[in-house]
C-alpha positions in Angstrom: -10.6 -24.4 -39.0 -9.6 -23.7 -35.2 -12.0 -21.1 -33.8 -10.2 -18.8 -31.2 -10.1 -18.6 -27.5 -12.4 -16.1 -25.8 -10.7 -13.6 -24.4 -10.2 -13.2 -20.2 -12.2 -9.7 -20.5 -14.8 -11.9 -22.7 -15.0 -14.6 -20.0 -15.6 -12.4 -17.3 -18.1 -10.6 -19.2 -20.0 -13.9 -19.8 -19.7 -15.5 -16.5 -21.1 -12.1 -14.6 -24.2 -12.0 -17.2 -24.9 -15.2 -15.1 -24.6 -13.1 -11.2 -28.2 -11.5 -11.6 -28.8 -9.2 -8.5 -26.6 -8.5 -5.6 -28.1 -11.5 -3.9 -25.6 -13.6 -6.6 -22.6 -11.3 -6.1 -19.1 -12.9 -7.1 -15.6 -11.7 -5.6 -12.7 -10.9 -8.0 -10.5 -13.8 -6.1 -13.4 -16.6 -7.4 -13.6 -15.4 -11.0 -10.2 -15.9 -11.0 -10.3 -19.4 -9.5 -13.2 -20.0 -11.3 -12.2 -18.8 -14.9 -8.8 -19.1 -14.9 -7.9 -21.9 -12.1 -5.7 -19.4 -10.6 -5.6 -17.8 -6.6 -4.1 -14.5 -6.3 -5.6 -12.9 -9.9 -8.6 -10.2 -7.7 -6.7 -7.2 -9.1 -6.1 -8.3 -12.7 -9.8 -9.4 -12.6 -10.5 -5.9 -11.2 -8.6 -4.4 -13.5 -10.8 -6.3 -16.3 -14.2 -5.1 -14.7 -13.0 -1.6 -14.4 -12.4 -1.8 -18.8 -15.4 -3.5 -19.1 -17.6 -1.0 -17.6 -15.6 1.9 -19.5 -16.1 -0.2 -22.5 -20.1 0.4 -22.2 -21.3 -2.5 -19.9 -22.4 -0.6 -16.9 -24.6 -3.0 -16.1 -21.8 -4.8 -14.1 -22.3 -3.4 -10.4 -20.6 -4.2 -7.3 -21.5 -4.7 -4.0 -20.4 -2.1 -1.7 -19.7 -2.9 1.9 -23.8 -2.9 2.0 -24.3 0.9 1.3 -26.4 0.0 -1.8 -27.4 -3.7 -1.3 -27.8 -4.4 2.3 -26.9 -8.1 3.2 -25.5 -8.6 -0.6 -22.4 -10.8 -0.3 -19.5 -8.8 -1.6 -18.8 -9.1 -5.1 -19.8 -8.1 -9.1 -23.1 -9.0 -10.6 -25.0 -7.9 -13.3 -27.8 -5.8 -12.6 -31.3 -6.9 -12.8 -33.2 -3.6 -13.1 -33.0 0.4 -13.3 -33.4 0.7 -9.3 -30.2 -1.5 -8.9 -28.1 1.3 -11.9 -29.4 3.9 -9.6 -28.4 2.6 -6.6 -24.9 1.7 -7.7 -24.7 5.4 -9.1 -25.7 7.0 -6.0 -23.3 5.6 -4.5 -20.6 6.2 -6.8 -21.6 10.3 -6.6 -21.6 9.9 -2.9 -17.9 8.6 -3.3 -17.3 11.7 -5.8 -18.2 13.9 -3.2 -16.2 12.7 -0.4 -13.2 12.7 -3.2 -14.1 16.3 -3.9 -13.3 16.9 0.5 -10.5 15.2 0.5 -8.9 16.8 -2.4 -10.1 20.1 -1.1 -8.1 20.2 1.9 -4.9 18.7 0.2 -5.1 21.8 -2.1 -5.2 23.7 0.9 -2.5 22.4 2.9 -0.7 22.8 -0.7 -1.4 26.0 -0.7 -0.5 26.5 3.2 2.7 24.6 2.4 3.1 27.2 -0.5 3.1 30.4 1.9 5.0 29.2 5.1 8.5 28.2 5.1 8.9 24.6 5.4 9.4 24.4 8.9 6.6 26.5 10.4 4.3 24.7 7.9 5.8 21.0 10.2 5.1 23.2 13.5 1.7 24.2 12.2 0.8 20.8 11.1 2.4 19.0 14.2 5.2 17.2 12.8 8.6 18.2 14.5 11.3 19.5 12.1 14.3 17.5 12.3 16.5 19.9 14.1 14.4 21.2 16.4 13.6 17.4 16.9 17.1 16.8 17.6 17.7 19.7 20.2 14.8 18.6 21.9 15.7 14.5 21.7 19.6 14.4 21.2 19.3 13.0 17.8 17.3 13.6 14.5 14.8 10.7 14.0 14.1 10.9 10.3 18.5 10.5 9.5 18.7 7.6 11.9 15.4 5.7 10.3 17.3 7.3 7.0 20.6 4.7 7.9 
């Protein structure tokens, strides 16, 4: 009787139970090479991590440009402890946050956009109109990028 393959999430699961800590961070690009023999795979290795942490195993943390983990490589691990959860998370709220800014002023320059006729909302926002563009230039920029 054949016993079947792991699967690539299953793999990826088992080889970061091996990354304790941020000190032993792994990129996407070498679990790739490293599981799978192949270059080029970060974002379907990416992709994996993100359903595995859905799936229930936050305890797979990244590194993050050294906000939570100063001098960690970049990378996945598995955590080690509750301090390294809370990091990770505090970081994750902080990225909530600035989320929640950025998606205020979009629905406010929706809703500016909503009031003003498409043209004073460009002059307000400093983009030139095409015609006015064109009176002022001698030709409309956004048709001749258009041909």
């Amino acid at each position: 009787m054949m016993s079947a393959q792991p699967s690539r999430a299953e793999r990826v699961l088992d080889l970061l139970r091996g990354h304790l800590g941020p000190a032993n961070a792994i990129t996407a690009s070498d679990i790739g090479d490293r599981l799978f023999g192949e270059k080029g795979l970060d974002r379907q290795v990416r992709l994996i991590i993100e359903e595995l942490v859905k799936g229930g195993h936050g305890e797979i943390l990244a590194t993050t440009g050294g906000t939570a983990f100063p001098g960690a490589s970049p990378g996945y691990f598995w955590a080690e402890n509750w301090q390294q959860v809370q990091s990770y998370y505090d970081v994750l709220v902080s990225r909530l946050e600035e989320l929640r800014k950025r998606m205020d002023a979009v629905w406010a320059a929706r809703q500016r956009f909503r009031d003003v006729p498409p043209a004073q909302a460009a002059l307000d926002l400093g983009i030139t109109p095409p015609a006015i563009a064109k009176h002022r230039w001698g030709f409309d920029p956004i048709g001749k990028a258009r041909r």
